[in-house]
N, CA, C and O atoms as a Tinker XYZ file with bonds, in Angstrom:
   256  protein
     1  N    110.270000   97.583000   89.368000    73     2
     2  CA   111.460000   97.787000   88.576000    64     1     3
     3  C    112.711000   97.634000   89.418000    63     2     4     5
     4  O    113.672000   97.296000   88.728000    81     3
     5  N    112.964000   97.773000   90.611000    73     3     6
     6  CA   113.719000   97.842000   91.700000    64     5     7
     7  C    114.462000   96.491000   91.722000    63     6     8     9
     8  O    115.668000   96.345000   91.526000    81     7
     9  N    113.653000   95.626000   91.962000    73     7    10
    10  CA   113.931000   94.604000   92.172000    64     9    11
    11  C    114.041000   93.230000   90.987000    63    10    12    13
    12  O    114.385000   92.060000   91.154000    81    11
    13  N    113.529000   94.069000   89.621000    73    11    14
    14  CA   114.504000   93.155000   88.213000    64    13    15
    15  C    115.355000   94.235000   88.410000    63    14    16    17
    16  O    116.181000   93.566000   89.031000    81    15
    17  N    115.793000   95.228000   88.402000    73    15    18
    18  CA   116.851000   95.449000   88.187000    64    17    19
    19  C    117.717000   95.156000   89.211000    63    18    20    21
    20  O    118.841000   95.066000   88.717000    81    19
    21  N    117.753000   94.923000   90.641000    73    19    22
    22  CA   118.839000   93.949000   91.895000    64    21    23
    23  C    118.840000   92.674000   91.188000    63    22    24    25
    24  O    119.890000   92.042000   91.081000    81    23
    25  N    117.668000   92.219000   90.663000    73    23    26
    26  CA   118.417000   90.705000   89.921000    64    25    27
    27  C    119.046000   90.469000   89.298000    63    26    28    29
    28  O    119.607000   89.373000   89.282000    81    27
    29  N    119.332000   91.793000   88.142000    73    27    30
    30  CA   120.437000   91.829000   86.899000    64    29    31
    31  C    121.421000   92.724000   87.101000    63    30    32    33
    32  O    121.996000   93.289000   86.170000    81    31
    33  N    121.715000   92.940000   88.487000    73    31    34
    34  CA   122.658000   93.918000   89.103000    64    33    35
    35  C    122.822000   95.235000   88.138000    63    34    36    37
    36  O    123.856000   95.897000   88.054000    81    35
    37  N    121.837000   95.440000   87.563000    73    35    38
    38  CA   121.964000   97.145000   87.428000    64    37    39
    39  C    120.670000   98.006000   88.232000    63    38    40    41
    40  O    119.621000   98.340000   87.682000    81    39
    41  N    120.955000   98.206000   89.350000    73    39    42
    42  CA   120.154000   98.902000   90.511000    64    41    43
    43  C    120.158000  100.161000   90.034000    63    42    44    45
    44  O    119.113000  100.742000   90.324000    81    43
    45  N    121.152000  101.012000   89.228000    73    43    46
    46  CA   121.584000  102.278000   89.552000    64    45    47
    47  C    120.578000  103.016000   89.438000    63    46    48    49
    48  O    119.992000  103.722000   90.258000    81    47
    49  N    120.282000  102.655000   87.550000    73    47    50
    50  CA   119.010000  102.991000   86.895000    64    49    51
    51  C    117.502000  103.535000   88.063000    63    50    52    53
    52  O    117.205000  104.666000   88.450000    81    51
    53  N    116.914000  102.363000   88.307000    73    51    54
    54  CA   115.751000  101.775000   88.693000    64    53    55
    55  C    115.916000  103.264000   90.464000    63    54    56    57
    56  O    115.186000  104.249000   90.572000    81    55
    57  N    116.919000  102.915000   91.370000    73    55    58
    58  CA   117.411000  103.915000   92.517000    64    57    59
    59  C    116.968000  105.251000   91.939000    63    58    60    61
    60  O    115.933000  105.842000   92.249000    81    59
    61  N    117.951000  105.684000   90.994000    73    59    62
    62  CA   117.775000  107.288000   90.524000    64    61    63
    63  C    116.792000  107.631000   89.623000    63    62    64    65
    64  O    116.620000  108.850000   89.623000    81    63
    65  N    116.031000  106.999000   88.804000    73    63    66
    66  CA   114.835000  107.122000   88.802000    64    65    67
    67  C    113.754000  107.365000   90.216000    63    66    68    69
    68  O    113.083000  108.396000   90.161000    81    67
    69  N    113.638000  106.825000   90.966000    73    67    70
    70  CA   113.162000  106.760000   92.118000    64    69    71
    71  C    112.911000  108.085000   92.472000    63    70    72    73
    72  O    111.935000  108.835000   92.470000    81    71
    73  N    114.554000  108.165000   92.898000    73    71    74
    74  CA   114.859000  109.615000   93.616000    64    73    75
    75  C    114.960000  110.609000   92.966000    63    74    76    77
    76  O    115.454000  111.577000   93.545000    81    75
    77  N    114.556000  110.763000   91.577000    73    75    78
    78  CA   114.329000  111.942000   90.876000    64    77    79
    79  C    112.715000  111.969000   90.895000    63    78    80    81
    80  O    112.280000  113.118000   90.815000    81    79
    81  N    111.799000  111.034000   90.977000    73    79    82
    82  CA   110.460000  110.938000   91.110000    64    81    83
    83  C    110.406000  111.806000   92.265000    63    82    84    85
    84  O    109.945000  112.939000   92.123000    81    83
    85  N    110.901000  111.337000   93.608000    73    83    86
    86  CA   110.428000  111.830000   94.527000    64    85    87
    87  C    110.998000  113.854000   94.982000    63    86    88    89
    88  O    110.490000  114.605000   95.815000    81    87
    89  N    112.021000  114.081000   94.150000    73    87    90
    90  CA   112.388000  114.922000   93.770000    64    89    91
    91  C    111.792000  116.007000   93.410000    63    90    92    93
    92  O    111.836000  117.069000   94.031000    81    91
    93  N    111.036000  115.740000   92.099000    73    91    94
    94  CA   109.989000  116.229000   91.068000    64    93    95
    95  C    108.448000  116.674000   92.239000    63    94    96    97
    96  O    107.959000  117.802000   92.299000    81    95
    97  N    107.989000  115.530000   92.993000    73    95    98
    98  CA   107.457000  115.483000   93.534000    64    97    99
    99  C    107.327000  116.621000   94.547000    63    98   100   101
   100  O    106.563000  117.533000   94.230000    81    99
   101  N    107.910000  116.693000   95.624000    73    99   102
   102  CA   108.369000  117.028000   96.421000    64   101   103
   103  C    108.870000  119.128000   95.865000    63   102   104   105
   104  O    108.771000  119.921000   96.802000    81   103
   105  N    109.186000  119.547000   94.897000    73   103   106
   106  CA   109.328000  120.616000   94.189000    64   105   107
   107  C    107.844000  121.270000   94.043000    63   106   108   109
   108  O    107.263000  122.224000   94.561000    81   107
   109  N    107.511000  120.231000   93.033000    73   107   110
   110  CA   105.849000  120.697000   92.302000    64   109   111
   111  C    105.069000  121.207000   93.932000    63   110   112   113
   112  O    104.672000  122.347000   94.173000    81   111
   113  N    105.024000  120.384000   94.592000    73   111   114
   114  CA   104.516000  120.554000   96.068000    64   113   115
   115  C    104.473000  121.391000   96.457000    63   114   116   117
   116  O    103.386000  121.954000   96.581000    81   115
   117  N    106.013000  122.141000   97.010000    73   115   118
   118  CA   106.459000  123.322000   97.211000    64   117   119
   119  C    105.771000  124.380000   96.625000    63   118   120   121
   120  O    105.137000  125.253000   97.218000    81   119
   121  N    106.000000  124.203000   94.943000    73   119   122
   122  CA   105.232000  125.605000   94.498000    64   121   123
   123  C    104.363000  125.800000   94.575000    63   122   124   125
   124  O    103.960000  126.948000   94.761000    81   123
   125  N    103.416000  124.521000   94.445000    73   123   126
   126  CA   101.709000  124.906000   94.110000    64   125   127
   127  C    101.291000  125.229000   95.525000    63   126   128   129
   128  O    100.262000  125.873000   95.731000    81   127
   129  N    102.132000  124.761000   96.589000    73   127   130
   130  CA   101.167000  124.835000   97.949000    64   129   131
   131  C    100.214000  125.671000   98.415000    63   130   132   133
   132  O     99.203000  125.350000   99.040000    81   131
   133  N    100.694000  127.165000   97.973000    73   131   134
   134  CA    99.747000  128.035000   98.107000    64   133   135
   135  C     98.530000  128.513000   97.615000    63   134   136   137
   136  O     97.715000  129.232000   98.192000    81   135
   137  N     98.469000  127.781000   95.875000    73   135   138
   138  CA    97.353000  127.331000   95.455000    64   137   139
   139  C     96.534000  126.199000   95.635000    63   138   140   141
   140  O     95.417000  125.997000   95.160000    81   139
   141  N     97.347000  125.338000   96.521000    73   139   142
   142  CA    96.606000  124.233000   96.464000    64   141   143
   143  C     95.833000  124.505000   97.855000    63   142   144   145
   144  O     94.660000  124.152000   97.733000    81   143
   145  N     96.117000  125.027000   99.153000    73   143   146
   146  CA    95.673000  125.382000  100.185000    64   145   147
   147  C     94.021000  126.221000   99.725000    63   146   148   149
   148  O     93.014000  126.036000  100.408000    81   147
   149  N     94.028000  126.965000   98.694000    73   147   150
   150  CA    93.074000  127.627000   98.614000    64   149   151
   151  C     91.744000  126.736000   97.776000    63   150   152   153
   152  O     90.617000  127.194000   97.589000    81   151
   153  N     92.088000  125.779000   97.479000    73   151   154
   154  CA    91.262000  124.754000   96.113000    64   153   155
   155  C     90.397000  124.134000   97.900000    63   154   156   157
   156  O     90.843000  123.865000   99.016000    81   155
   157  N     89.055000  124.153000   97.281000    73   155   158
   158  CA    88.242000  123.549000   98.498000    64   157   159
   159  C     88.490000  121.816000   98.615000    63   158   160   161
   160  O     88.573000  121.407000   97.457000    81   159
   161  N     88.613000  120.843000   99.444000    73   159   162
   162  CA    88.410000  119.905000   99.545000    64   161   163
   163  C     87.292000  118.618000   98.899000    63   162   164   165
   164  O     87.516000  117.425000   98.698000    81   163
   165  N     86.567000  119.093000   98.777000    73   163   166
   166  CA    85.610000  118.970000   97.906000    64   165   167
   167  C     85.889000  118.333000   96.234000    63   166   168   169
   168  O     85.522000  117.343000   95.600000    81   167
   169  N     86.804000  119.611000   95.965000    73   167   170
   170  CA    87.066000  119.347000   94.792000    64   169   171
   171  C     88.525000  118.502000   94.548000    63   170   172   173
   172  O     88.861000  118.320000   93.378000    81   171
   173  N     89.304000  118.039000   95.524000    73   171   174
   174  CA    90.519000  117.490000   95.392000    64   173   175
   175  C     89.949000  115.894000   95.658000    63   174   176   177
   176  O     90.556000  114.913000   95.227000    81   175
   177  N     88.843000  115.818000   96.340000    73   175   178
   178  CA    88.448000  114.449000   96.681000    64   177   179
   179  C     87.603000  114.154000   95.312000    63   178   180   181
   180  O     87.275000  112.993000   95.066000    81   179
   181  N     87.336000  114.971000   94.631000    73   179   182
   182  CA    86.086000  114.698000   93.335000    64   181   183
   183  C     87.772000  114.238000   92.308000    63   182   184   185
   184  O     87.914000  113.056000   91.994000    81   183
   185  N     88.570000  114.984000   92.013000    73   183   186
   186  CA    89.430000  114.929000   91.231000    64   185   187
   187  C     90.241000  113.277000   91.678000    63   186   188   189
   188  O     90.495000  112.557000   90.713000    81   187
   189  N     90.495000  112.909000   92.643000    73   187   190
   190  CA    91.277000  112.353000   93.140000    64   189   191
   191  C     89.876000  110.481000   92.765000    63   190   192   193
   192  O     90.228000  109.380000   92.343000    81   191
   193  N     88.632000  110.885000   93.112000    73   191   194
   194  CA    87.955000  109.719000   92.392000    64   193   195
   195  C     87.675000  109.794000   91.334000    63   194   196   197
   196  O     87.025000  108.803000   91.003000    81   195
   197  N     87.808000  110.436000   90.602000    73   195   198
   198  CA    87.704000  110.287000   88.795000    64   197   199
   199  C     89.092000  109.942000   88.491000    63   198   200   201
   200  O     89.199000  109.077000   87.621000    81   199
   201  N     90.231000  110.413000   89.003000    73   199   202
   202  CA    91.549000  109.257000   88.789000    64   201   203
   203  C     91.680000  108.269000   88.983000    63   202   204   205
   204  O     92.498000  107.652000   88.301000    81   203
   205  N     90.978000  107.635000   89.964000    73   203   206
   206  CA    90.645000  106.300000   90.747000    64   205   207
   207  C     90.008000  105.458000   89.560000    63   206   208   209
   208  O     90.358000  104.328000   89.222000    81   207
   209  N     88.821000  106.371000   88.892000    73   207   210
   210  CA    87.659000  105.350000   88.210000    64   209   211
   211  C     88.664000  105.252000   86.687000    63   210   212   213
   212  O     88.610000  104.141000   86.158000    81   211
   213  N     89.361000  106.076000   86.119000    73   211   214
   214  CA    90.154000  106.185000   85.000000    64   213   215
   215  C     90.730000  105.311000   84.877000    63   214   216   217
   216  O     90.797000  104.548000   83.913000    81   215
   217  N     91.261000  105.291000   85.897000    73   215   218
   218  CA    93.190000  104.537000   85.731000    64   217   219
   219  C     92.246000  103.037000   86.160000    63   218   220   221
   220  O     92.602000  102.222000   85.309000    81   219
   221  N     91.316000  102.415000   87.010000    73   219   222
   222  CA    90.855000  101.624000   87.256000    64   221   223
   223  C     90.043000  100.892000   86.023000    63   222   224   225
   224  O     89.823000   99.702000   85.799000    81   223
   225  N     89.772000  101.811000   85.484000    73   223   226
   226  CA    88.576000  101.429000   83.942000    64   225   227
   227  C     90.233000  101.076000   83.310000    63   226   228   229
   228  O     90.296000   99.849000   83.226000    81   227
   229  N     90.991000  101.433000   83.046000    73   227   230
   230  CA    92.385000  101.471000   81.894000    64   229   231
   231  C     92.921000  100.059000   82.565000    63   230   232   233
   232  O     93.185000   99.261000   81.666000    81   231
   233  N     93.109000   99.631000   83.609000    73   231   234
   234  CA    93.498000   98.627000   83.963000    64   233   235
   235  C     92.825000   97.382000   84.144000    63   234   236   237
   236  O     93.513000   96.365000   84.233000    81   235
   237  N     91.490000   97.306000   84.217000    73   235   238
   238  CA    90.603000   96.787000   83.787000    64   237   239
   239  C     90.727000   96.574000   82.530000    63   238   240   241
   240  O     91.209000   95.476000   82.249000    81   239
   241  N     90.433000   97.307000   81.601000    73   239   242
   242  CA    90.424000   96.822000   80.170000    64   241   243
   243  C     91.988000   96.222000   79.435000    63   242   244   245
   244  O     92.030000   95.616000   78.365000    81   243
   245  N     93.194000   96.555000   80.289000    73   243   246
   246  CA    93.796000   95.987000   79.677000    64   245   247
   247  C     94.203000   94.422000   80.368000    63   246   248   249
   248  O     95.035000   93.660000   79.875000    81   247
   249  N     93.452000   94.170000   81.548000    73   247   250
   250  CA    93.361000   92.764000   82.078000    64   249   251
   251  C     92.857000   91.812000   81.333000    63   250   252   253
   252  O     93.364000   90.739000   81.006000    81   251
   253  N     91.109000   92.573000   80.904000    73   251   254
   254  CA    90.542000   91.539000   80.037000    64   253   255
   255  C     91.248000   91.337000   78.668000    63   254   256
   256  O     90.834000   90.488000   77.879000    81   255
C-alpha cells in the first residue's frame, strides 16, 4: 500500500496507518506480557502453526 500510494502522492494515509499498526502492536504487548510469559511455549508454537496452515489454506483457495 506504501508504495501505490508514493505513486499517487498520497503517502500520508498508507505512513499513519503503518504507525498506528505498530502502535496497537507494541501496547497489546505491553499488557499481555505478563500473561504471555506464563503461556508454555509449546502452545504459542502450536497456535502460531495453525495460523500458518489457515491463512495458507485461505490464500491458497483464493489463488485457485
Amino acid at each position: 500500500m506504501i508504495k501505490i500510494g508514493l505513486g499517487s502522492k498520497s503517502w500520508f494515509a498508507p505512513i499513519l496507518g503503518a504507525i498506528a499498526a505498530l502502535v496497537l502492536t507494541v501496547t497489546i504487548v505491553f499488557i499481555l506480557h505478563g500473561y504471555l510469559m506464563k503461556v508454555p511455549d509449546v502452545l504459542i508454537r502450536l497456535g502460531a502453526g495453525v495460523l500458518l496452515v489457515i491463512f495458507g489454506t485461505f490464500w491458497l483457495g483464493q489463488g485457485l
